[in-house]
C-alpha positions as YAML, in Angstrom:
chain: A
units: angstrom
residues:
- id: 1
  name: UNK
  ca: [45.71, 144.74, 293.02]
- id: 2
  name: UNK
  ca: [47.79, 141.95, 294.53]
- id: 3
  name: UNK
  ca: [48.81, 139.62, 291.62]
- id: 4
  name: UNK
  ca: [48.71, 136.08, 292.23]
- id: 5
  name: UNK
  ca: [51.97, 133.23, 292.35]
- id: 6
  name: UNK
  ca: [50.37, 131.57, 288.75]
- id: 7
  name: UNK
  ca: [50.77, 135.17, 287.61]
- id: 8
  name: UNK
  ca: [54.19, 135.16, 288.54]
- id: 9
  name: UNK
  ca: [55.14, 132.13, 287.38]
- id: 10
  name: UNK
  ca: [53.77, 133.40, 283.75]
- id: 11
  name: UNK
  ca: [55.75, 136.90, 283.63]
- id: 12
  name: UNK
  ca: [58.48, 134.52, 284.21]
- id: 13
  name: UNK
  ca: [58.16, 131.82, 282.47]
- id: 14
  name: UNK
  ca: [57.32, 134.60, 279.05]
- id: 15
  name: UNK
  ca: [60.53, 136.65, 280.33]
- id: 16
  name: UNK
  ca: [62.76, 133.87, 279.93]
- id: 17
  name: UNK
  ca: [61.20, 132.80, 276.98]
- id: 18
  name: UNK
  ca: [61.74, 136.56, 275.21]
- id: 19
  name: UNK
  ca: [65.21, 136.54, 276.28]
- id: 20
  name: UNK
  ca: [65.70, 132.91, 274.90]
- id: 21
  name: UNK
  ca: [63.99, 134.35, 271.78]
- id: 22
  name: UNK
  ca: [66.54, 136.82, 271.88]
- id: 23
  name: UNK
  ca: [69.91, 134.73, 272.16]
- id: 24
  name: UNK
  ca: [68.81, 132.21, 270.03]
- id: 25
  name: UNK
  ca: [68.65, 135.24, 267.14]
- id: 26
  name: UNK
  ca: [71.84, 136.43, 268.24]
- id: 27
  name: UNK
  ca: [73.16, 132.43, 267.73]
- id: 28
  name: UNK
  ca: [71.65, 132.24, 264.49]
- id: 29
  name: UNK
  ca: [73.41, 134.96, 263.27]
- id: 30
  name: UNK
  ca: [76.81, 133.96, 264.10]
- id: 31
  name: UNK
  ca: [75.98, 129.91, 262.83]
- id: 32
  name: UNK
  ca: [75.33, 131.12, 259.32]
- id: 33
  name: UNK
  ca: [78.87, 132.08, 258.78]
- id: 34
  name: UNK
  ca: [81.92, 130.04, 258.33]
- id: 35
  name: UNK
  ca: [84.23, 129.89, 260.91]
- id: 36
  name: UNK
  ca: [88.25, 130.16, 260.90]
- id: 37
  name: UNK
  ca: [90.11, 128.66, 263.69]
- id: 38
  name: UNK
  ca: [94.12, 129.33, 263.83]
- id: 39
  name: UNK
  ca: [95.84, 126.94, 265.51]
- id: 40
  name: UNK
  ca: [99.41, 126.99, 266.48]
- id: 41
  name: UNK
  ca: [101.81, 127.44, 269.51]
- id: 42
  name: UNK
  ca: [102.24, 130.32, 271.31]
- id: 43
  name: UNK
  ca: [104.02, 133.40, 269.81]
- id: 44
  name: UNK
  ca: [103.82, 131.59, 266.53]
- id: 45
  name: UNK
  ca: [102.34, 134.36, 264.73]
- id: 46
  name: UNK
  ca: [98.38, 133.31, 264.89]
- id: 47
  name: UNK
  ca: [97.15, 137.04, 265.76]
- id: 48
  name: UNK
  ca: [99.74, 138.49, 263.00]
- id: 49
  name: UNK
  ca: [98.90, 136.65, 260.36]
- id: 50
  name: UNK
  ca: [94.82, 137.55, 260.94]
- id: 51
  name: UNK
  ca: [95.78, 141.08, 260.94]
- id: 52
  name: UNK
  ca: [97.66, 141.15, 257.55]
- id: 53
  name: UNK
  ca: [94.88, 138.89, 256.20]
- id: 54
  name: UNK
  ca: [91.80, 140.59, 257.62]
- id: 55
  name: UNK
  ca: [92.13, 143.87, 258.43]
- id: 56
  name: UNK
  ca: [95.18, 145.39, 256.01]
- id: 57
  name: UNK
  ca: [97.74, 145.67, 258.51]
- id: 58
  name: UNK
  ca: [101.10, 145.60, 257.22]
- id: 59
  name: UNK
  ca: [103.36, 142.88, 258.31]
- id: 60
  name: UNK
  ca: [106.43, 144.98, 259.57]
- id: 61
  name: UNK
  ca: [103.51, 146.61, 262.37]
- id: 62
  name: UNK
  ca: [102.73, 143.30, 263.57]
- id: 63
  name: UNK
  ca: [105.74, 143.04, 265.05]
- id: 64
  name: UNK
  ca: [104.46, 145.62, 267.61]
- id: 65
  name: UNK
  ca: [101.28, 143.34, 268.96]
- id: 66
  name: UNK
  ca: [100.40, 142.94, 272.53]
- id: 67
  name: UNK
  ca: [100.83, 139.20, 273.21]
- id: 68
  name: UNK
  ca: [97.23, 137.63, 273.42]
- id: 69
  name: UNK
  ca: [96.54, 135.42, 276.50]
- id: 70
  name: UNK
  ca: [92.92, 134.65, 275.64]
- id: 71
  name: UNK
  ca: [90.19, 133.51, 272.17]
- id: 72
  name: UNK
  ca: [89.37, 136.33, 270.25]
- id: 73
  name: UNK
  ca: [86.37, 135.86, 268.26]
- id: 74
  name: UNK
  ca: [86.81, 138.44, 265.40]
- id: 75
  name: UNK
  ca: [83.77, 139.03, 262.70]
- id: 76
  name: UNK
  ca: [85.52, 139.86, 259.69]
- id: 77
  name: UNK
  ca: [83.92, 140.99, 255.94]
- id: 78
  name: UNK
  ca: [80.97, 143.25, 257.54]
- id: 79
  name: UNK
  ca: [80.59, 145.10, 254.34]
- id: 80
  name: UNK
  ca: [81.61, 142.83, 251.49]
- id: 81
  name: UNK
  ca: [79.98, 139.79, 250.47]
- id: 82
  name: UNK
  ca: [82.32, 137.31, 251.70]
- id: 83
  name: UNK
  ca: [81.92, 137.11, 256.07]
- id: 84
  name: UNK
  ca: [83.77, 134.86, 258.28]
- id: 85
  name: UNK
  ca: [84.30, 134.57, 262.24]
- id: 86
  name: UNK
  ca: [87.93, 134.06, 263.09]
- id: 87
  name: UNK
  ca: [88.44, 132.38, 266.38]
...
């Protein structure tokens, strides 16, 4: 059975509205934290200092980072009760 444009226009119009439902979840998720921003010029130390901070690293194996040329969005705090994003 040949289905009709109206029809169409409905599968689309509820497939866009699922994936909308979908992103705006993902959204709210990342909203309800606070969010870090480091600032700072380059090479100034912005990705070292959120590795000794966040994630343990010890600040004599920072020194061996890969420059970064682009915005990391980092979720930090997954398992303890205080959750961040750093940007």
């Amino acid at each position: 059975m040949a289905m009709g444009a109206d029809e169409d226009e409905d599968d689309a119009k509820d497939a866009a509205a699922a994936a909308g439902a979908a992103g705006e979840a993902g959204a709210a998720d990342t909203n309800k934290f606070p969010k870090i921003l480091l600032m700072g010029l380059r090479r100034s130390g912005k990705s070292s200092i959120q590795k000794v901070v966040f994630h343990k690293m010890s600040p004599n194996e920072t020194l061996f980072l890969e420059s970064t040329n682009h915005i990391v969005k980092d979720q930090v705090g997954n398992r303890s009760k205080w959750r961040c994003l750093v940007y």
